[in-house]
C-alpha positions in Angstrom: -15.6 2.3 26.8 -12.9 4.0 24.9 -11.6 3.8 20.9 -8.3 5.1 19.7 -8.1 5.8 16.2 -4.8 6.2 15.2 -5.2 6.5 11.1 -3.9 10.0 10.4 -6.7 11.3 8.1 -9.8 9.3 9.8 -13.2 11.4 9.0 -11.8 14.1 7.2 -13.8 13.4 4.4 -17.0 12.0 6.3 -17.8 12.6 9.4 -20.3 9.4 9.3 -17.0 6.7 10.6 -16.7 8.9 14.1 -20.5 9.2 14.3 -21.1 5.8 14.4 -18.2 4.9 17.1 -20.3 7.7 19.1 -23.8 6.3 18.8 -22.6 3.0 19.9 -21.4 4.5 23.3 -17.7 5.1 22.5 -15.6 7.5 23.8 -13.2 7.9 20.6 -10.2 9.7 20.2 -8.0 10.6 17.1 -4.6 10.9 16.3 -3.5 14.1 17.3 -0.5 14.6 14.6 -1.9 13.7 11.7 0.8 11.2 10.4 2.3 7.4 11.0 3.1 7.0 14.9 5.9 5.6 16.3 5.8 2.7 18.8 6.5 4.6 22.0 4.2 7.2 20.8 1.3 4.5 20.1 2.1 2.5 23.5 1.3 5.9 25.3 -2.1 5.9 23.4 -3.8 2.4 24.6 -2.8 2.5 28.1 -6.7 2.9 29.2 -8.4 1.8 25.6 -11.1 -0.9 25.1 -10.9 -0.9 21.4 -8.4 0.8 18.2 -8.6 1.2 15.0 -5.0 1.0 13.1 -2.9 2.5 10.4 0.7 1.2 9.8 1.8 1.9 12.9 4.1 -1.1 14.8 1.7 -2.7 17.0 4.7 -5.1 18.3 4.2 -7.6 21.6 6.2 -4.7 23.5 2.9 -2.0 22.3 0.2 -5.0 23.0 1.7 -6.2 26.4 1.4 -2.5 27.5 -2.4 -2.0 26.6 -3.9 -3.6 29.5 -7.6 -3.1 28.4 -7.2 -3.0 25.3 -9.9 -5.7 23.8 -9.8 -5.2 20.0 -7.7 -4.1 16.9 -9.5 -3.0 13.5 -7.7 -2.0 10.9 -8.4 0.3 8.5 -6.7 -1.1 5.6 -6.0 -4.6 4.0 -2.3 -5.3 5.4 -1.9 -7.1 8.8 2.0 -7.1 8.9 2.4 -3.9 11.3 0.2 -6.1 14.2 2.1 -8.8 15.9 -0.6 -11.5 15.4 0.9 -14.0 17.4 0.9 -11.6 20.9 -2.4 -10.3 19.7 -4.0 -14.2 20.3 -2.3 -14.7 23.6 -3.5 -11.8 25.0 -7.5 -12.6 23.3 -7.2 -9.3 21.2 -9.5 -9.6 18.5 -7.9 -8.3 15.4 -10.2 -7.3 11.8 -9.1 -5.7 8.7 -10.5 -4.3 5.5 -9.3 -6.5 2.6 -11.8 -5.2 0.3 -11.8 -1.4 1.4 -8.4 -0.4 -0.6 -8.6 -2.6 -3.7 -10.1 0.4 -6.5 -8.3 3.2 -5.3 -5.0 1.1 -5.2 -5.6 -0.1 -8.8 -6.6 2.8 -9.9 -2.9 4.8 -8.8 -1.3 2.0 -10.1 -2.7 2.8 -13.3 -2.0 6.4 -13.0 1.1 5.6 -12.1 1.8 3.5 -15.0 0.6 6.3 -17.7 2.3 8.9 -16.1 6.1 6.7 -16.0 5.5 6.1 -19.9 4.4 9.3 -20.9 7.2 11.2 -18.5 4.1 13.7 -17.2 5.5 14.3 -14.2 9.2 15.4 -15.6 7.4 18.0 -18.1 5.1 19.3 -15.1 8.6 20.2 -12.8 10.3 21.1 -16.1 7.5 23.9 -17.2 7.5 24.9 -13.1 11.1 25.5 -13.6 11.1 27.9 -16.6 12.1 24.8 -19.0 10.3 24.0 -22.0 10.8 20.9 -22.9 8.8 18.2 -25.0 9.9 14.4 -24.4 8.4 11.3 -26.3 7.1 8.7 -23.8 5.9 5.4 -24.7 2.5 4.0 -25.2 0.8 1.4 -22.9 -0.7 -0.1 -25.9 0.2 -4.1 -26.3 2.8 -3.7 -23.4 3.9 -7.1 -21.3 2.8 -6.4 -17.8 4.0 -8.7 -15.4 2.3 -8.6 -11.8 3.8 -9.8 -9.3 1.1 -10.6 -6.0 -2.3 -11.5 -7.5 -4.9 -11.1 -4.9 -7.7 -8.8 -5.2 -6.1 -5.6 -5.7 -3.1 -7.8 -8.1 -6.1 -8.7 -10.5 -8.0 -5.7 -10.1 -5.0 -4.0 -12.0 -4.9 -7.0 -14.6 -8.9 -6.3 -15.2 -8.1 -2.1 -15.5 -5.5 -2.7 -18.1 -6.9 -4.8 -19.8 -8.7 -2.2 -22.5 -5.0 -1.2 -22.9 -4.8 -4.4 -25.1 -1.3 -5.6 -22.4 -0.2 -9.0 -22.4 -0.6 -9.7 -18.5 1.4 -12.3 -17.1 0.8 -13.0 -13.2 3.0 -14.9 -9.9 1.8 -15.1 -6.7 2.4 -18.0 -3.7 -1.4 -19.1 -4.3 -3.2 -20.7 -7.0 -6.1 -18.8 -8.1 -9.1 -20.0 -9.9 -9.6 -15.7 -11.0 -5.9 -15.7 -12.6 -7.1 -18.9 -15.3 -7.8 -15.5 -17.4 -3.9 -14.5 -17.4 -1.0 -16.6 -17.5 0.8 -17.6 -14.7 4.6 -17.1 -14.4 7.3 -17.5 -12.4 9.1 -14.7 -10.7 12.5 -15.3 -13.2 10.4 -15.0 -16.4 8.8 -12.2 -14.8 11.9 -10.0 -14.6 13.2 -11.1 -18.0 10.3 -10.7 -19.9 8.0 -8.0 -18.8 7.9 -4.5 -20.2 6.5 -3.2 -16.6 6.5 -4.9 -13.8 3.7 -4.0 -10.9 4.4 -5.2 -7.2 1.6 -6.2 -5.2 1.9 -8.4 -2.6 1.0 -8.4 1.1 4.7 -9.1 2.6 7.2 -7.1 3.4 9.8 -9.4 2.8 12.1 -8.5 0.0 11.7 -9.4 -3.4 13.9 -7.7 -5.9 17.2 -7.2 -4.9 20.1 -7.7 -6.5 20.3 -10.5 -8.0 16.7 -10.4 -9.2 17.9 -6.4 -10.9 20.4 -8.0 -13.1 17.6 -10.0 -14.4 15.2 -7.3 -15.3 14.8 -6.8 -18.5 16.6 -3.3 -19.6 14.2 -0.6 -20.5 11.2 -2.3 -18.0 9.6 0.4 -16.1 9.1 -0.8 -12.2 6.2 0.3 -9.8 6.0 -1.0 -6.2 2.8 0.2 -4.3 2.6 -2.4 -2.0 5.2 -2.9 1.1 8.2 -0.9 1.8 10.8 -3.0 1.7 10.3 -5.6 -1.0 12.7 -4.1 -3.0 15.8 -2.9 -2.5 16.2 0.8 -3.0 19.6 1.5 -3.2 19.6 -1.3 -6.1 16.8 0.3 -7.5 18.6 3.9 -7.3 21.8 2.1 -8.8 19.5 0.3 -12.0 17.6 4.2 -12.5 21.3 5.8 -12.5 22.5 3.7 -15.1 20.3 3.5 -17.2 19.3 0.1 -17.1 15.6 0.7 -15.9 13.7 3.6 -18.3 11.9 4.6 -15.0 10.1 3.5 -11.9 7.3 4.4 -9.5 7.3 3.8 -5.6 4.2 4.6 -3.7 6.1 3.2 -0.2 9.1 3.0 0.9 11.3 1.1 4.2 12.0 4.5 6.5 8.6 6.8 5.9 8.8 9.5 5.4 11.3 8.8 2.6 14.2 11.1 2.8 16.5 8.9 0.5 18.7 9.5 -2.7 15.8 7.9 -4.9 14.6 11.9 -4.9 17.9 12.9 -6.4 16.8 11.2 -9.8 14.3 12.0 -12.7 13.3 9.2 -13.9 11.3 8.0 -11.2 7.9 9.3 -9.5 7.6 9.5 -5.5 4.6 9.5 -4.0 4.0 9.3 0.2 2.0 6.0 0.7 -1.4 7.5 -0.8 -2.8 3.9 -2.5 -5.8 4.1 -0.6 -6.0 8.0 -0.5 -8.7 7.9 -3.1 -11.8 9.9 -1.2 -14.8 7.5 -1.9 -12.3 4.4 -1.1 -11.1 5.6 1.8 -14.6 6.7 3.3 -15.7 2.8 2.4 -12.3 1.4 4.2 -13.4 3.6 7.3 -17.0 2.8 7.6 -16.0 -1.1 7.1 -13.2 -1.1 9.7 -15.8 0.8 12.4 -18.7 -1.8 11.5 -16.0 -4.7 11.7 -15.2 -3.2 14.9 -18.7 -2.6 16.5 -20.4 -6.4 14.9 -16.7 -8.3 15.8 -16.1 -6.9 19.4 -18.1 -3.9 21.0 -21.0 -6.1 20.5 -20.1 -9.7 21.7 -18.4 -8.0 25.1 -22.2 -5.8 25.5 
């Protein structure tokens, strides 16, 4: 039996994920380009496998139709929105994921994220690469409003990391949760109008903040969005950093990847290329639990 992987950094940091596929009886085979596929490109990759493990790439009925043998989807990660689930059931393909895989290493870039927008680290670093010398004052985190918006695990992991920081946290999210009675719950227009920072993390891609919610959006708030490309709108969010009426954002994915977009043009805001789970120790765990969910879920019950 065969296994695609089609993650674009599987095993480089342990070889222990590709080991196990192999001691189960798997023929595996990675990514060959190391980055996000396309759907034709996927589609030519499952015409004779049993089993995959997925990234982000669009696993649509057209890509799922095609793979004929294909028995099983695991995915190496928490989201499920790339996998047409619907198809996936017609055509009896199991599909896992790895909720619990990405939650540290996403909470902890948030965080970094956060410190480095208020303090304007990144700005100085460019500036000193450029010849320019050039102190700015930032702003503390200290007793700041932070409103998250999504709070699932990763949502409250970042509540219970900035905590320390002494933040008011405020929380919304489409489910009641017994974890969020520590935090106050909110709704998304007090949210925007009150919050200092606000901190995206929910599991759809549908859009959020657009603009309408922009205008609402307290001026001065700082913005990060490291959950789905797409839930807000960037060329509203290039138009808010332009004039001023955001102090700075932080965007960790983005609706075309790789971004190539005028968001780069601007200062004030830190780019990074969909790297929330690109923490080594996380990512090794993500990996091991998608192969075990894969080898316990499917390669087992078909032996």
């Amino acid at each position: 039996m065969k296994v695609f992987v089609s993650t674009s950094s599987f095993a480089k940091d342990d070889i222990r994920p590709v080991d196990m596929l192999k001691e189960a009886g798997l023929e595996v085979s990675l990514n060959p380009y190391g980055r996000k596929l396309s759907e034709d490109e996927i589609m030519g990759f499952l015409h004779d496998v049993d089993y995959l493990i997925a990234g982000t790439e669009p696993l649509t009925q057209i890509v799922l139709e095609s793979a004929k043998m294909l028995k099983a989807i695991s995915r190496c990660g928490t989201g499920l929105d790339n996998v047409d689930i619907e198809a996936a059931d017609k055509l009896g393909i199991k599909v896992y994921n790895t909720p619990y895989g990405p939650t540290q290493s996403v909470a902890e870039l948030t965080i970094g994220l956060i410190l480095d927008m208020l303090r304007r680290i990144s700005k100085m670093d460019r500036d000193i690469r450029s010849g320019v010398w050039k102190k700015y004052t930032g702003n503390l985190l200290s007793e700041k409003k932070v409103g998250i918006i999504g709070f699932g695990r990763i949502g409250q992991k970042v509540a219970e990391l900035l905590m320390p920081f002494g933040c008011e946290i405020v929380y919304c999210d489409i489910k009641s949760n017994d974890a969020g009675l520590k935090f106050k719950n909110a709704s998304l227009d007090e949210i925007l109008r009150t919050s200092d920072i606000i901190s995206i993390h929910v599991s759809s891609k549908e859009q959020i903040i657009g603009k309408e919610e922009f205008k609402k959006i307290k001026k001065g708030a700082w913005i990060i969005n490291v959950s789905r490309g797409g839930v807000i709108d960037e060329a509203e969010l290039y138009k808010a950093l332009k004039e001023g009426h955001l102090s700075g954002a932080a965007v960790d994915v983005f609706e075309e990847e790789p971004y190539a977009g005028l968001l780069k043009e601007l200062d004030n805001i830190i780019l990074t290329p969909h790297i929330g789970s690109y923490a080594e120790e996380g990512r090794i765990n993500m990996e091991i639990e998608a192969v075990k969910n894969l080898l316990n879920g499917a390669v087992t019950s078909v032996e």
